[in-house]
N, C-alpha and C positions, 0 to 999 in steps of 0.2 A: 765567444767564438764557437762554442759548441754545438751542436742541428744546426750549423750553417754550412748554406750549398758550396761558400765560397771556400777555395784554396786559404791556409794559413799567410802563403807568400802574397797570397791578396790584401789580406791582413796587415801584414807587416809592411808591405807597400804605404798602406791607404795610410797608418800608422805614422809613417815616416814624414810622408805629405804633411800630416796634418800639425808634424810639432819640428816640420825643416824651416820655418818662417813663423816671424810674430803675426801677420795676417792674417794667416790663413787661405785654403782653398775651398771654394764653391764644390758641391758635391759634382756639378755637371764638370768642372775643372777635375777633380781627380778622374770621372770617369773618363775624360779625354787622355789623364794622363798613364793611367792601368791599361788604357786599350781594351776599355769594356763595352760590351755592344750593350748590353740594355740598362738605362738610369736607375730605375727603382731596385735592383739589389746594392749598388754603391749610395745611395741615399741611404735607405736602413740603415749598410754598416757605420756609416759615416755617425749617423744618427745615434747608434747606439754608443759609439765611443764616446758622443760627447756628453753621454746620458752617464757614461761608466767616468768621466772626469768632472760632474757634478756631484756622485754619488763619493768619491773621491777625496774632494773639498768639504763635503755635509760631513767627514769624521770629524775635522777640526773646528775650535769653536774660535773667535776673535778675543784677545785680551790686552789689561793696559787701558791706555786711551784710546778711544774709539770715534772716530768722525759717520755721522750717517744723514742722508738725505734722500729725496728722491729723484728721481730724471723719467721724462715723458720720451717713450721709445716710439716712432713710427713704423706700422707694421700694415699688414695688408689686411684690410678690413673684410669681412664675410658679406655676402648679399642681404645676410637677417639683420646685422651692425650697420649696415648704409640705410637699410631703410627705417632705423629708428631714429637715426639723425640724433643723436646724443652732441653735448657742445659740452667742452669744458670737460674737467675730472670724467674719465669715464666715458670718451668721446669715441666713436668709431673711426680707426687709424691710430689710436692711441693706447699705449699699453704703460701705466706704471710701476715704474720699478724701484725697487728700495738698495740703494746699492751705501757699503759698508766697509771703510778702512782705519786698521789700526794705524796708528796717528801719534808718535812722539813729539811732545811740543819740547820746544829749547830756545832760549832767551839770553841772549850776550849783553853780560853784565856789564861791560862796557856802554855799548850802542844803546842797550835796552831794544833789539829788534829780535824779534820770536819769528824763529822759523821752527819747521815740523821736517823727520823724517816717518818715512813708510815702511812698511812691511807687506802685511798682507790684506786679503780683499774680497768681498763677497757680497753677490748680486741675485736679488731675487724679484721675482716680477710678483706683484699684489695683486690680488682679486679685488681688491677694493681698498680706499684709502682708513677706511674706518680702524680704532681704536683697538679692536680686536685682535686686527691682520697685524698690526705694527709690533701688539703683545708677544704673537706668534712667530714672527719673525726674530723678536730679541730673543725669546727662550730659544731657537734655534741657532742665535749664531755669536749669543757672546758669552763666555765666562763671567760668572756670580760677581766676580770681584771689579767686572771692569768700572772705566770712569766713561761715558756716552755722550758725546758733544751730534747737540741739532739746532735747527729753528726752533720758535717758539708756536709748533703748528699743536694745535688742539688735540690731533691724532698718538702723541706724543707721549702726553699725559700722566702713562700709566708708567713708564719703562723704569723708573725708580724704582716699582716693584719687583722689578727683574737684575738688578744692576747695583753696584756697590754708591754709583753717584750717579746724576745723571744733569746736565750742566743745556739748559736751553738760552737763544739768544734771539732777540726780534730781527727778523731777516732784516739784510743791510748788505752791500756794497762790500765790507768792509767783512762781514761774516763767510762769505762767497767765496773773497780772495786769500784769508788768512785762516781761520777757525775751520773752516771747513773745505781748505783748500783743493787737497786730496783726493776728497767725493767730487768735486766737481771737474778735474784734471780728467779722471777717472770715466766720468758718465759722457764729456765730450769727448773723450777719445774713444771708448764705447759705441757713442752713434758713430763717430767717422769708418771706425772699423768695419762696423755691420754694415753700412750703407754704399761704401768701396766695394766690398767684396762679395755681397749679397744680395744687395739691391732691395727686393722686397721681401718681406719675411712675414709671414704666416703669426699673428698674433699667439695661436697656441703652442708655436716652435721656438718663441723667442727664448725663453727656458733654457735650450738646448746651446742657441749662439754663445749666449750667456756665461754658459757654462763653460766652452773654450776658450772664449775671454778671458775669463777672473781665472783658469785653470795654469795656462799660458803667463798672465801676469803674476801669478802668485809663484811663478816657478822661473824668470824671466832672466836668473843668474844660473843657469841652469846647463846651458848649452846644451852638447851633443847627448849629454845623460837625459834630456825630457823624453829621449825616443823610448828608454829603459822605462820609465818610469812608466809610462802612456800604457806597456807594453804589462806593465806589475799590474796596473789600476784596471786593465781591462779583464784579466784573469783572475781578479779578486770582485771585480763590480759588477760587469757584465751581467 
């Protein structure tokens, strides 16, 4: 909040908006709802809080069992991306994102039927699907000791260098629904969310949606205290 033009009480407004509903509001919505004449100062702010509830979530790291995958986000392609015409992996309109939840398996020794609870969750969008990124993304976001359930995607590969076990399955029907249930509950509610509420989104901003998402969900028991919390993470990250 500091060298900004705006009123604290703007702040604390915009603040309140953004963690009084699991949706969320569009920036042009809050600026209707602050009674602000010009867009581009309540995008910044808006923009930065949810850069300061990403920076928020990057202290913590994921441990335990760990479900991970990816999901293909639609976004608003640039002039330079339409006219390369990319298809597939890496396609213009397409942003991939590695998204990541701790994941309790439990098996009823009766039934023999394995269900998982949740915790928490963490979304990051990839430069590229390559072996490298996927490295990088596990040193960022699990503890040494986890156990890392995926696909059997070649990108994969390495994460046992990173991770106490690391447990792959040949995609299936069956892996979607059960094994990696979580991730994928997660990435379709994900796009529903961003697509309700935002319509189209800027390939380079998606980062930022992202970040209100997994912020929101990981805090989702939280009630009336996320407006405190929103309010700590902003004068600590900002």
């Amino acid at each position: 909040m500091q060298g900004s033009n705006l009123p604290f009480l703007i702040w604390y407004k915009a603040i309140f908006l953004l963690t009084a509903t699991k949706k969320g509001f569009s920036s042009k919505e809050i600026q209707k709802q602050l009674g602000m004449k010009r867009y581009e100062p309540v995008w910044a702010m808006v923009h930065k809080l949810r850069k300061a509830m990403g920076k928020r979530d990057a202290r913590y790291s994921l441990e335990g069992m760990i479900e991970m995958d990816e999901g293909y986000f639609t976004v608003e392609s640039s002039e330079i991306e339409k006219s390369k015409g990319k298809r597939g992996r890496g396609a213009a309109g397409k942003s991939n994102v590695a998204v990541m939840a701790e994941s309790t398996q439990f098996e009823d020794i009766e039934t023999g039927r394995k269900t998982s609870q949740c915790r928490y969750f963490k979304a990051k969008v990839l430069e590229s699907h390559a072996a490298d990124e996927i490295n990088r993304t596990a040193t960022e976001s699990f503890n040494e000791t986890s156990i890392v359930l995926t696909d059997d995607s070649t990108s994969y590969v390495d994460i046992s260098d990173y991770v106490e076990l690391h447990i792959s399955e040949k995609s299936s029907e069956k892996l979607t629904k059960e094994t990696l249930r979580w991730v994928h509950i997660t990435i379709s509610n994900a796009k529903r969310n961003l697509l309700g509420n935002y319509h189209k989104i800027k390939g380079k901003y998606l980062q930022l949606y992202l970040n209100e998402f997994v912020y929101k969900l990981n805090r989702r028991y939280f009630g009336e205290r996320l407006f405190d919390r929103l309010v700590i993470a902003s004068i600590t990250g900002l």
